[in-house]
N, C-alpha and C positions, 0 to 999 in steps of 0.2 A: 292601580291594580285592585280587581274584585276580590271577595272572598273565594270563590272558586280558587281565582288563579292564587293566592295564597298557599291555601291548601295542597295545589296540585304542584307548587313550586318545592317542598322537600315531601316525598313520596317515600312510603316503604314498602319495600320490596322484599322482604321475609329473608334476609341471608342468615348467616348464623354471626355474624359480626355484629349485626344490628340488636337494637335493643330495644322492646318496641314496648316498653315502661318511659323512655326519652320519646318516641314518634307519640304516644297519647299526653306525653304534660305539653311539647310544642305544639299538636292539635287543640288544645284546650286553650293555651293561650291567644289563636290566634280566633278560636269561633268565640271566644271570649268580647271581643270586640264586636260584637254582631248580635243585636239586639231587635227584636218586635213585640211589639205593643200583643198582649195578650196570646204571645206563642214560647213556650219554656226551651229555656237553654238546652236542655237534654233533647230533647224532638231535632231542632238546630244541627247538633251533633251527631244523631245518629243520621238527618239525611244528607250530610257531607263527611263523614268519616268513609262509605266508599270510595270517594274521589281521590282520597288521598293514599290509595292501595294500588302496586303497581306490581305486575309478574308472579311471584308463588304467592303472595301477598293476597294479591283479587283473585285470584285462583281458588286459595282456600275460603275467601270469602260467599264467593258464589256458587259454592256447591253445600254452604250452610240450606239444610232445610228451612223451608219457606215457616214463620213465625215460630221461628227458633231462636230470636232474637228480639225481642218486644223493649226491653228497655237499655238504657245507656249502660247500667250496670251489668247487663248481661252481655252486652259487645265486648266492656272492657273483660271480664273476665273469660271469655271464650277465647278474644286474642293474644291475651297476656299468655294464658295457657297452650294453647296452638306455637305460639311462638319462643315462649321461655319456659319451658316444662319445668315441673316440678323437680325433676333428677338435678340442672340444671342451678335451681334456687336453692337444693341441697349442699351443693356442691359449693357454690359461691359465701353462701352462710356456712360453712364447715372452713373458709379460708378467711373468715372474718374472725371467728371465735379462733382458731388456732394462728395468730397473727404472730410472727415473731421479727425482731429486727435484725436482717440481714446483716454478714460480718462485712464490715467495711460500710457498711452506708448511714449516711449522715441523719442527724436527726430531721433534719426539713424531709430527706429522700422517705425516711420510714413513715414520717408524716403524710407526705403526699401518697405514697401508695397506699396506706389505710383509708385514707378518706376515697381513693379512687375503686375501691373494693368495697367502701360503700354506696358509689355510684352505680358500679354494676347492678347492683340489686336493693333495690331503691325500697324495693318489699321486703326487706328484712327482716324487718320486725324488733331489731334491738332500741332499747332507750339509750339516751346518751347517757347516762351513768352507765350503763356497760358498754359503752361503746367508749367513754371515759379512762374505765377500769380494764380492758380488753388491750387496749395500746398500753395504757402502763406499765402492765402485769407482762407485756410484749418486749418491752425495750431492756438494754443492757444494765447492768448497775451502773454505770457512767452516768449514762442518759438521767437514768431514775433519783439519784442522786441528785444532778442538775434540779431534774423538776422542782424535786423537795427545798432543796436548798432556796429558787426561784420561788415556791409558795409559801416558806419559811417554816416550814415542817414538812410533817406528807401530804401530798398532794391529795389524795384521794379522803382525807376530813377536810377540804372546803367543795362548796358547791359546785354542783356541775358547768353550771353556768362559768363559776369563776375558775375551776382547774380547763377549759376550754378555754378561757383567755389565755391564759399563762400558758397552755402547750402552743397558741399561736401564736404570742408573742415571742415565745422562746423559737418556734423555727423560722420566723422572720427575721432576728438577730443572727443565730448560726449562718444564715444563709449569707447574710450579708458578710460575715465576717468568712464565710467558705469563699465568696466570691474574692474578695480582699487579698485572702491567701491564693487564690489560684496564681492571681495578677501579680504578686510578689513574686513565685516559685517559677511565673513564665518570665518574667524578667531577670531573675536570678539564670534564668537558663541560656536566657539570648546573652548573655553578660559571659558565661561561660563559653557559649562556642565560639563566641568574639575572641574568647585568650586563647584556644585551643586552635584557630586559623590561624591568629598571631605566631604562634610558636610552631605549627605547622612552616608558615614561611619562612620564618627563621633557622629552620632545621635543616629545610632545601636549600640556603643561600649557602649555610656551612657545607653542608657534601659537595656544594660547587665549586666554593673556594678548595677545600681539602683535596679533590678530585682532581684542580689546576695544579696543584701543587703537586700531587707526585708524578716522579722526571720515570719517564719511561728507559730500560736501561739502555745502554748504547748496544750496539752489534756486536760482539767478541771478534776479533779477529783471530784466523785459523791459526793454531800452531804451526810455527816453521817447526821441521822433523830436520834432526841435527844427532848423524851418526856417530855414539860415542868410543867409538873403535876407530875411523880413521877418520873423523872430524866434517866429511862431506854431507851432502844436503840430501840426507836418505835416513830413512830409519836403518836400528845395527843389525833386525833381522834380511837387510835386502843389501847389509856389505857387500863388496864384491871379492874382499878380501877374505871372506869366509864360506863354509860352503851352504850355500840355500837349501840345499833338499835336507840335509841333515839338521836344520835351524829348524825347519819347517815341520819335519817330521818332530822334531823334541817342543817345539810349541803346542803343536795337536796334540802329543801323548802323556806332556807334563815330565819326560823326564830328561830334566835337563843338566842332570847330576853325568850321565853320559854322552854331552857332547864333548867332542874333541878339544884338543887342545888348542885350538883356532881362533875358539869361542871365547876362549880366556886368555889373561893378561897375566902379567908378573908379578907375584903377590899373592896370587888365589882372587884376585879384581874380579868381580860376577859384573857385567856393564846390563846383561839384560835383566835381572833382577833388580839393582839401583834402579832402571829406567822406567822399569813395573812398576816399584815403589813410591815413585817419585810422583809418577802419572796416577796413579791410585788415592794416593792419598791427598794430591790439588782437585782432583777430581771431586774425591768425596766433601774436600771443604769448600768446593762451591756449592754441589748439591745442598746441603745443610743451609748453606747460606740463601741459597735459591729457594726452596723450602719454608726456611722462614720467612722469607720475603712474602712468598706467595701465601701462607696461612696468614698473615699481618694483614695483608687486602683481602683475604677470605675467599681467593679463590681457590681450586684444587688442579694440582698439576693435569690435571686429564681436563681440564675447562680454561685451560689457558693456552695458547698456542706457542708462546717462550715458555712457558714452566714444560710442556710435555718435548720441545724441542732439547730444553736443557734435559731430562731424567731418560730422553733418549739420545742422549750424547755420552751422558753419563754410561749408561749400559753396554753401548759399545765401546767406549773407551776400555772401559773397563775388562773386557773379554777378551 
């Protein structure tokens, strides 16, 4: 591969992604390698720095008026500007100086994102003692503290040079010890849902056994009706010994203090009130029992087809 095709192999194309302080150091590197006997590297550069312009890029290039551009240092600085405006350099230097570390994020994390905010704008213009002093003065007391402690006083009375080792030393250790800890807390987790599927299955085996285990009730068999007035297989208001229409009529009106003397036995014997009573009250203590059967398994008489058959047996019994 030629220098040309070098060149022509990473192109910029003027988006606003781009960053075209990285497109002139990798052009510089590679016309770097390309050398002639009595012709200067700048000349080199500016006659293949076209080539490496593609779309809004050669666009803005070729409507530069004609020797409007005489040396290398006037390319860089027309492109730089055409492509990263000054509002832009403001902007990015105003999130350099006002750098603070994020809540929750690691010291490697605040680390890396400072230095990649010194990528962005490579023309910044700070020295590393304030770019030193900038992240310090940025980070929590925790961090800050660390440092110190790590330089064995404050950080920022030993040299630039040397408080730059000790901040990369320190976020190459965090890191590893962040990674460590993830690896522990994702195994501690796999370790956890492993108990909690355990006891999952264990929980279903028991509702299954439990489930086997309750005896569904038997059928009740209907009451034989047993008339307690002359002993035959009728209830005592359908005797035949007594008279129906007037039975029937003192059941509907409730007054039964005026039936005849037909209705009653020797003694002041009441048989249809005992038989009320009696029916009434086995009634009510199945219901109850019924009841609590069916709240015990948590179902509700209107979701059960025996509990609603029973509380509808009950009501007409009843009446």
């Amino acid at each position: 591969m030629n220098l040309l095709q070098l060149v022509q192999a990473n192109p910029f194309y003027g988006r606003e992604s781009e960053n075209p302080h990285a497109h002139i150091n990798s052009f510089k590197r590679i016309t770097s390698t390309l050398r002639f006997r009595n012709v200067p590297n700048d000349v080199i550069k500016l006659m293949m720095f076209p080539y490496s312009l593609e779309r809004a890029a050669k666009t803005w290039y070729e409507k530069e008026p004609l020797n409007s551009i005489l040396t290398w240092e006037d390319l860089v600085t027309k492109f730089v500007n055409q492509f990263f405006p000054p509002s832009k350099t403001t902007h990015l230097k105003n999130e350099i100086s006002r750098f603070t570390q994020k809540f929750e994020e690691t010291f490697s994390e605040a680390w890396e994102r400072f230095k990649e905010l010194l990528r962005a704008c490579p023309h910044h213009g700070f020295t590393e003692l304030t770019q030193v002093d900038t992240f310090y003065n940025g980070l929590n007391e925790n961090e800050q503290d660390s440092l110190n402690a790590a330089a064995g006083g404050n950080l920022l009375s030993k040299t630039t040079r040397e408080a730059l080792n000790i901040i990369e030393n320190k976020s190459k250790v965090r890191y590893s010890r962040n990674r460590s800890n993830a690896s522990r807390m994702n195994a501690t987790s796999s370790k956890t849902d492993e108990r909690i599927d355990k006891l999952a299955d264990q929980l279903s085996t028991l509702v299954e056994i439990v489930s086997k285990k309750v005896v569904t009730p038997a059928p009740v068999k209907a009451v034989e009706e047993t008339c307690v007035t002359c002993g035959g297989a009728h209830s005592w208001y359908n005797c035949p010994a007594t008279d129906n229409n007037q039975a029937s009529v003192c059941a509907t009106t409730g007054t039964y203090n005026q039936v005849n003397s037909l209705n009653r036995v020797k003694g002041g014997f009441q048989p249809e009130r005992l038989a009320r009573g009696l029916e009434v009250g086995s009634i009510r203590r199945i219901q109850g029992i019924a009841y609590g059967v069916l709240e015990f398994l948590g179902v509700g008489t209107t979701e059960c087809r025996h509990g609603y058959a029973v509380s509808s047996l009950m009501d007409m019994a009843y009446w």
